[in-house]
C-alpha positions, 0 to 999 in steps of 0.5 A: 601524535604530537601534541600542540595546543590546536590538537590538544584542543581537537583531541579534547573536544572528541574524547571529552567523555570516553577518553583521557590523555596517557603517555608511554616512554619519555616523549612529551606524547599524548595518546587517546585511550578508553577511560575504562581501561585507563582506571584499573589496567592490570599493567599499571597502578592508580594513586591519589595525590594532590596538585602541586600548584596553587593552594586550592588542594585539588585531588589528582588520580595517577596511573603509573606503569608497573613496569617502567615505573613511569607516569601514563595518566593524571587526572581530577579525582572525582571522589574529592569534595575540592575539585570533584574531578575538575582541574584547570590548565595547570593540573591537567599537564601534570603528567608533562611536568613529570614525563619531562625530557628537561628536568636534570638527570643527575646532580649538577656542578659549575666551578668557578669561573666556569662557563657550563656545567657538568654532571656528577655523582649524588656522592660527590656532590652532598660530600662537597656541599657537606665540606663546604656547610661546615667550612663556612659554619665554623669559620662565620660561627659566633658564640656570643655577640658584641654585648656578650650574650650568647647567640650559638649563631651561623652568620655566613649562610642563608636559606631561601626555600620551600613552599613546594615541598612536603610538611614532613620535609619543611619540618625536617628543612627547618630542623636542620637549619636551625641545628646549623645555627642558621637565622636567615631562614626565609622562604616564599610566604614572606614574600607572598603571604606573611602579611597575612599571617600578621593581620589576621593574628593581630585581628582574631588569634591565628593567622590562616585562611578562617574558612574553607574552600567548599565554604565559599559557596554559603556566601550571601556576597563574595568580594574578590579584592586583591585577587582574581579568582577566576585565573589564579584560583580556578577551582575554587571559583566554581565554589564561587559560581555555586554561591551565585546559583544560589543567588550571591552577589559577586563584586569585583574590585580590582584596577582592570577588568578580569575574568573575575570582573566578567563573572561579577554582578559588580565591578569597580576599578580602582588605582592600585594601591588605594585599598585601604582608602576604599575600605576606609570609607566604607568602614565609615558608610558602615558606621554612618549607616548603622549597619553593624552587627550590635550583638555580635560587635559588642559580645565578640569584638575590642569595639567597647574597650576603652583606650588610653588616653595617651593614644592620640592620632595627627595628620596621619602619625599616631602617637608616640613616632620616632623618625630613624635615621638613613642607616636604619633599615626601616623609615622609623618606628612607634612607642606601642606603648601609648597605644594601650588599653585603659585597665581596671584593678586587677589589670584587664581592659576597661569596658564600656558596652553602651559604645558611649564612652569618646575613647571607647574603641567604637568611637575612635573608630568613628573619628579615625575614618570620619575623614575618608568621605566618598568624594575624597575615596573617589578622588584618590582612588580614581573610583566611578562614585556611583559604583563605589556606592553601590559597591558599598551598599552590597556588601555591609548588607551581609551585617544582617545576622542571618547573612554573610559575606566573604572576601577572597584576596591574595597577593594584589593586597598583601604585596604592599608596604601597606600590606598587612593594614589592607588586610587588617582593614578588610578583617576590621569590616568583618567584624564591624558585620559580624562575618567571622565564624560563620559559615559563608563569611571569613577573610579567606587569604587565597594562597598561591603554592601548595604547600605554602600553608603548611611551610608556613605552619612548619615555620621556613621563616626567621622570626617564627618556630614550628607552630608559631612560637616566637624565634628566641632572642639574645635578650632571653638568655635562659628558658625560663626568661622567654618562657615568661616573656612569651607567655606573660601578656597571655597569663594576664589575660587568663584574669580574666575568667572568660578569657580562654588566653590560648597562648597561656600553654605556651610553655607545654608547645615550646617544650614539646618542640625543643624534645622533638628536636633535641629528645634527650636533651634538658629543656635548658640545653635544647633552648641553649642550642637554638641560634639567637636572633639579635634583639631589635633586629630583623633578617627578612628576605629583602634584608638577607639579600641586601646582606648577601650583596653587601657580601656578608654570607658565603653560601645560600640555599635556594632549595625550591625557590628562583629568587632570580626572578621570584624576589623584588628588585630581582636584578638585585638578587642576581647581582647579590648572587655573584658575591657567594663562594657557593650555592645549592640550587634545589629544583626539578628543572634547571632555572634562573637562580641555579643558572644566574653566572650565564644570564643577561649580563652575566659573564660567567669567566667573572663570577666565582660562586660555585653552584651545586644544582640537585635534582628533587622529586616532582609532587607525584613521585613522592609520599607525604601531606600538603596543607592547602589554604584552607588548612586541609592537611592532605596526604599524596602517595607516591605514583611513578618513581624519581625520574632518573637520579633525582631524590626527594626533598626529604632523602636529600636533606637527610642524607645531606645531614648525615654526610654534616654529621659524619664530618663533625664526628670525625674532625670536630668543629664549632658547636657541634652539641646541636648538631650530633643530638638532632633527632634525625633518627626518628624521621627515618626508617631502614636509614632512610627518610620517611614521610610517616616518621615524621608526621609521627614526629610533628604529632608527638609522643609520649616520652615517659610514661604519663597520667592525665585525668586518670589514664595513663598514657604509655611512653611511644605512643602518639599524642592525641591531642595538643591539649595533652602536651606537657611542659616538663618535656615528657611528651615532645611535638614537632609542631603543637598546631598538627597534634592530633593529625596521625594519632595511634587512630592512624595517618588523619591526613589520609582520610578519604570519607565523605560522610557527615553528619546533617549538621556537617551536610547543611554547610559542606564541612567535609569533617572525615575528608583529610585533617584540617587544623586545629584539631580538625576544626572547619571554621575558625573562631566558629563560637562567634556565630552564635550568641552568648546563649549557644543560639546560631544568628543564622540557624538556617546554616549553623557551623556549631549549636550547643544542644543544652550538652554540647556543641555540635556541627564543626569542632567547637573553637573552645567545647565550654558552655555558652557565655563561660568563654569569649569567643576568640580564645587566641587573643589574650582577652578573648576579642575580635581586634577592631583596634590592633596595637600590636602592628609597628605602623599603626592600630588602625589602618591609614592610607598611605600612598606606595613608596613609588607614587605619581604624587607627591602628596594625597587627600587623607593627609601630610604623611606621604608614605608608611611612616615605618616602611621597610627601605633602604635609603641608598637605593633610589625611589621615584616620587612624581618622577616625570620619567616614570608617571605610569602606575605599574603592577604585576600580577599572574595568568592561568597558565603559569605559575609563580616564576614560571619555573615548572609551567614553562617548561611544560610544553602545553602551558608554554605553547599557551600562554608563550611570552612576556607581554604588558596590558595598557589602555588603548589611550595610553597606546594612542599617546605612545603611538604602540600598536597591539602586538607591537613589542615594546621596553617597559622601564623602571627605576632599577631596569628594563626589559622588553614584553609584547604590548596588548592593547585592551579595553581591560585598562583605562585611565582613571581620573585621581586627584585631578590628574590622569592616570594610566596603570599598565600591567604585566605577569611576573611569570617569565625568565631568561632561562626558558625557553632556551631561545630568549623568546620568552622574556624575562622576570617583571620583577627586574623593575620592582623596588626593594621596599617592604611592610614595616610589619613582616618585611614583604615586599611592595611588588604590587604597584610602583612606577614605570614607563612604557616606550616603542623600542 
């Protein structure tokens, strides 16, 4: 039968334990079939694969027909300690996602100027785009820039993508761009995430999720603020409701009531974009109170440094400011400098661990929030006082040493011009209480693609390299000169003899990586090929599309990504799309970027882009390994074969390499060294991409023969280890964070054993299911759960014990003795960062109000917005603008994910979850005269579109600062382009402003101002 959603529901219902959903042919049909015949059929093979929505890492059982080839079953692996076999709506139409009559045969061509496509060969499209790359790499190709540093750049092409492909193809993407020369290089962290990776690098040394999933379930309190759960995340909610079955308290906070918020035992409602101020405040009921972790705040935290006397803070600037001008890409910026630690002789931080010292950074702490008291919290947040009290209360409750707390956030925090101090707040709160490393506690950054963790790892982005090694700059003109750069702040700290000063090795990663890329290459001439960003000057992904509509590039890549909806100011973006000679659009189905020429308002006989669309691999038709948020390095095989012509990722971007290649051997061109000595061949077998290669390759080998300790280590063979890695390029790496990840042991990746140790058991670590960074470590920073003589402050739920030998439970963060070695071994003097100089706006988080705003000033001070926020001057903002006077935020539902682009095409999603629609409260309605149901325009600053109004109890007005509120809320997760009809709406972000973080360039998308008016 065909399925609807009312005979899914029915067949469901009947079949819930005996039977599972398999379809035969190409139709979207369900059939019900025994389960016991459908787990090992004669006629069909089962594979285990891992979800590829969001980064929960949830495992998948695929049957596939033998001989069709064809996917007839997907469901829940029960085996998985993530998932236990559940899935939510999203995993369970997997198999439609695949099995789907939408997705593109054959690679797509559209002409310029022209008003359809037309279907061509693999051929002759990699051959055009392949002309085109070197066409517009040699024509846009610089040598050196105006001050005569030498830069080996690619101006004239742009890359946006890919948090949905595998760790072996983002490695594999990255080296290609670089090899091209390519510094615009972005993908979906910068605008999901990378404020994440910002704060918790300057808070505690690593950038990630510091827990796990499973983990959540130690939990004494759970606080889901900036995120919802429930919806977005739902497996990992059932780690939640098993905290809660334990007797955790679960507080929601967020500006309308969720389906999180109806689990809760506590929920606040707030303004969007006043986190900070709330977290401000209860960083000050904390120190008021008394309630911090002493022995772990002074042992495990920059609490007791002492910082210079130049730091001073005034009416919401810190010192050393400097206002820049309207041509300037950001509003203005700080002198770090007068941010320092005082130093003693041998120039480390002066220390005082009685916290009396006035500049201590305790005490300034104390200063710096003794303004943000509950009734000025209340008033700018539009809080009920009495819960935020409680709220208050509930949570610094868990700074008792043997409790723990958690915060579960994505993208209602990161999302903010203010993005990266929301969350150095929450980290600076953990602290204070003693929550990092320990088992139920972490600030646990829930990611919203699959593989966005690993792409990030893998370094997608303009200013990092794979494992986090900063992106060269024309100011560093040698390798010696940014080997000493990077790694000097870190030698200093290593004075210090309990300071682990991780980055010190430095030199053996970078070398590492550059003889992965470049494997017979000198070190000089591997760093010499790697393009060069201009110094002071950043390329993130608002300023690549502000440059594409200035018409500075003549390609782009858009491979896994639809910027056509995904990207702030989205009408922008589309906009910027029409002033490219060319694109290559990389998706499974056709979308609102690969198709932008015929969209609303598009007349496609004016565009001249030409577009390439190509077709890729959908998730189960491939082999490689994902990296969920929780650091799970986990390995999915291949089930069903491409459906028709389609490749993936990985054979796309090597054959497209090699058709590059094969032109500059044969005509020559600019710079062609980096591209001719690429190590392609070693990601590849038989001529062809393959996964394992280049996980061997991230991993690393042994170039030469090599002795280390004694033993001796046979050129070829895999790295055991980062801590093996040399910096005189005898071994290579494509990633020191993954060393250690599919060693001469084999493919760690791949794991399945549930087995642990009682110490493993007593928290769930799961250490032999997969592999999980670094070295397989569980918890992160997890030496900080126990004091300084190796005794857990929580012995009933250890993460590691020294047992007089050593440390057992998780891999110890650093196996040295107890109190040989601080705790937070990536941080250059070993501590916590309460106080963080290392952020452009500010080394303690303020609150400033969004760059869109009904007022014109707040409570906390004089300064209205960030100081040092990401805009561009040209473009209009509306402040206290009585046009716009709602509070606007976007958000996501279960159903869809991300653009939409694989859920809306997937017919039971669709038929669930069909249109645009936009949340407001019934008053807001009474006062516009909207009725439920009624379709309505939502309008901005920079555009409008249409959405169905519901009229819900789940919004209401909030009273702040005198003045009433109304916040409205609508999903991001619709376009244009399907469903064909238009009846689906089209993207929120055709009203969010081109605003960003000062810090990373993320975009504001979580809240500005709008209006909402009947049509």
């Amino acid at each position: 039968m065909k399925v609807n959603r009312r005979n899914f529901l029915k067949l469901t219902a009947v079949t819930a334990v005996s039977s599972a959903f398999c379809g035969l042919g190409f139709e979207s049909v369900a059939h019900a079939a025994d389960r016991i015949t459908m787990l090992k059929p004669k006629w069909s093979k089962q594979t285990t694969s891992i979800c590829p929505y969001c980064a929960v890492g949830c495992g998948l059982i695929v049957n596939t027909d033998l001989k069709t080839k064809r996917a007839i079953n997907v469901e829940g692996d029960p085996d998985h300690p993530i998932n236990e076999g559940a899935t939510c709506a999203k995993g369970a139409s997997i198999w439609q996602l695949a099995e789907n009559d939408e997705r593109p045969k054959r690679p797509l061509y559209r002409a310029p100027y022209s008003s359809e496509w037309k279907e061509v060969s693999w051929e002759w499209a990699l051959g055009e785009i392949a002309k085109r790359v070197k066409k517009t790499r040699d024509a846009s190709f610089t040598e050196k820039n105006a001050k005569g540093q030498v830069v080996n750049r690619c101006n004239g092409l742009a890359s946006a993508g890919s948090a949905a492909i595998d760790n072996e193809e983002c490695w594999t993407y990255q080296a290609m761009l670089r090899a091209l020369g390519l510094v615009y290089v972005e993908h979906q962290a910068r605008i999901c995430h990378s404020s994440t990776v910002a704060a918790l690098a300057e808070s505690f040394g690593r950038g990630a999720m510091t827990n796990h999933w499973n983990d959540i379930a130690n939990s004494d309190c759970i606080l889901v603020m900036g995120s919802n759960a429930a919806e977005n995340h739902p497996i990992s909610f059932k780690w939640v409701m098993k905290a809660m079955d334990k007797g955790a308290k679960l507080i929601s906070v967020d500006p309308r009531f969720t389906r999180t918020s109806s689990k809760a035992d506590l929920y606040c409602r707030l303004r969007a974009g006043t986190d900070i101020a709330v977290l401000g405040g209860m960083i000050k009921y904390i120190l008021d109170n008394d309630l911090i972790q002493k022995d772990y705040v002074v042992s495990h935290t920059n609490a007791a440094f002492i910082v210079s006397d130049k730091f001073k803070f005034d009416d919401g600037l810190f010192s050393g400011y400097h206002k820049n001008g309207d041509d300037a890409d950001y509003a203005g910026s700080y002198d770090k400098s007068q941010w320092a630690f005082e130093k003693d002789g041998k120039g480390l931080p002066r220390k005082d661990e009685t916290l009396k010292h006035p500049r201590c950074v305790y005490n300034l702490l104390k200063k710096h929030y003794a303004r943000y008291t509950v009734d000025k919290v209340v008033s700018v947040s539009g809080m009920d006082k009495a819960k935020l009290l409680e709220f208050y209360k509930l949570y610094s409750a868990t700074g008792k040493p043997d409790k723990a707390g958690t915060i579960m956030y994505a993208m209602g925090w990161t999302q903010h011009t203010v993005g990266v101090q929301y969350i150095r707040t929450m980290a600076m709160v953990q602290l204070l209480l003693g929550n990092i490393g320990v088992a139920g506690g972490g600030v646990n950054a829930l990611r919203g693609e699959s593989n966005v963790q690993g792409s990030t790892d893998h370094c997608l982005l303009w200013h990092i390299l794979p494992g986090y090694l900063a992106t060269p700059n024309a100011g560093l003109k040698t390798y010696k000169e940014y080997i000493d750069a990077k790694a000097g702040p870190h030698l200093a700290g290593a004075k210090d003899p309990k300071s682990a000063a991780w980055w010190q090795y430095y030199p053996k990663y970078m070398a590492s990586f550059l003889k992965a890329m470049y494997p017979e290459a000198s070190l000089d001439d591997a760093y010499s090929w790697l393009p060069k960003a201009e110094d002071g000057k950043t390329y993130t992904w608002l300023q690549l599309f502000e440059a594409m509509d200035k018409k500075e590039f003549s390609g782009f890549f858009a491979w896994g990504m639809n910027p056509a909806c995904g990207g702030a100011n989205a009408g922008k973006n589309r906009r910027a799309m029409t002033n490219l000679d060319w694109m290559v659009n990389v998706n499974i189905f056709d979308n609102e970027t690969g198709s932008f020429w015929r969209g609303p308002g598009m007349d496609p006989k004016k565009v001249k882009t030409e577009v390439f669309f190509l077709p890729c691999a959908v998730s189960i038709e491939k082999e490689g390994s994902i990296t969920n948020s929780g650091r799970w390095m986990q390995w999915r095989y291949q089930g069903p074969v491409p459906r028709g012509e389609a490749k993936t990722d990985g054979h796309i971007l090597t054959e497209l390499f090699d058709t590059i290649k094969a032109l500059y051997a044969e005509e020559g061109g600019a710079f062609p060294d980096p591209i001719k000595n690429l190590s392609v061949d070693m990601w590849k077998s038989h001529g062809e991409f393959n996964a394992h290669q280049a996980a061997k390759l991230i991993n690393g080998y042994f170039l030469k023969d090599v002795t280390i300790k004694g033993k001796t280590y046979k050129k070829g063979t895999q790295v055991p280890s980062f801590a093996f890695l040399q910096d005189d390029g005898s071994t290579c790496s494509g990633n020191w964070l993954y060393c250690n990840s599919y060693t001469e042991n084999g493919n760690m990746a791949a794991r399945r054993n549930p087995a642990q140790t009682p110490e493993q058991e007593k928290i769930g670590l799961f250490s032999n299911w997969s592999w999980c960074w670094p070295v397989n470590r569980r918890i992160i920073y997890n030496r900080a759960s126990c004091d300084n003589t190796g005794k857990p402050y929580a012995p009933q739920k250890p993460v590691v014990t020294w047992n007089g030998k050593k440390w057992i439970g998780d891999v110890p963060d650093g196996g040295w003795a107890p109190g040989t070695k601080y705790a937070f071994i990536m941080k250059p003097h070993g501590h916590g960062h309460i106080f963080g100089p290392g952020r452009q706006d500010g080394p303690f988080p303020e609150h400033y109000e969004p760059m869109e705003t009904p007022f014109k000033a707040h409570e906390l001070s004089h300064q209205l917005n960030n100081p040092t926020a990401l805009r561009f001057a040209h473009e209009a903002l509306a402040v206290a603008d009585p046009k716009y006077p709602h509070v606007a935020m976007t958000y996501r539902v279960t159903e869809h994910w991300q653009t939409g682009l694989m859920t809306r095409h997937t017919p039971w999603l669709l038929e669930a979850m069909p249109q645009m629609f936009v949340e407001m409260s019934e008053e807001l309605a009474k006062e516009k005269g909207i009725a439920n149901g009624e379709k309505v325009t939502v309008e901005s600053m920079r555009g409008n579109l249409w959405a169905i109004a519901i009229v819900t109890k789940r919004m209401q007005p909030l009273k702040v600062m005198g003045k009433t509120v109304h916040q409205i809320g609508m999903p991001w997760c619709f376009g244009w382009q399907m469903p064909h009809d238009g009846s689906g709406g089209d993207s929120a972000n055709l009203l969010t402003p081109s605003v960003g973080d000062p810090n990373t360039g993320i975009p504001e998308t979580k809240v500005f101002v709008a209006n909402v008016r009947k049509m």
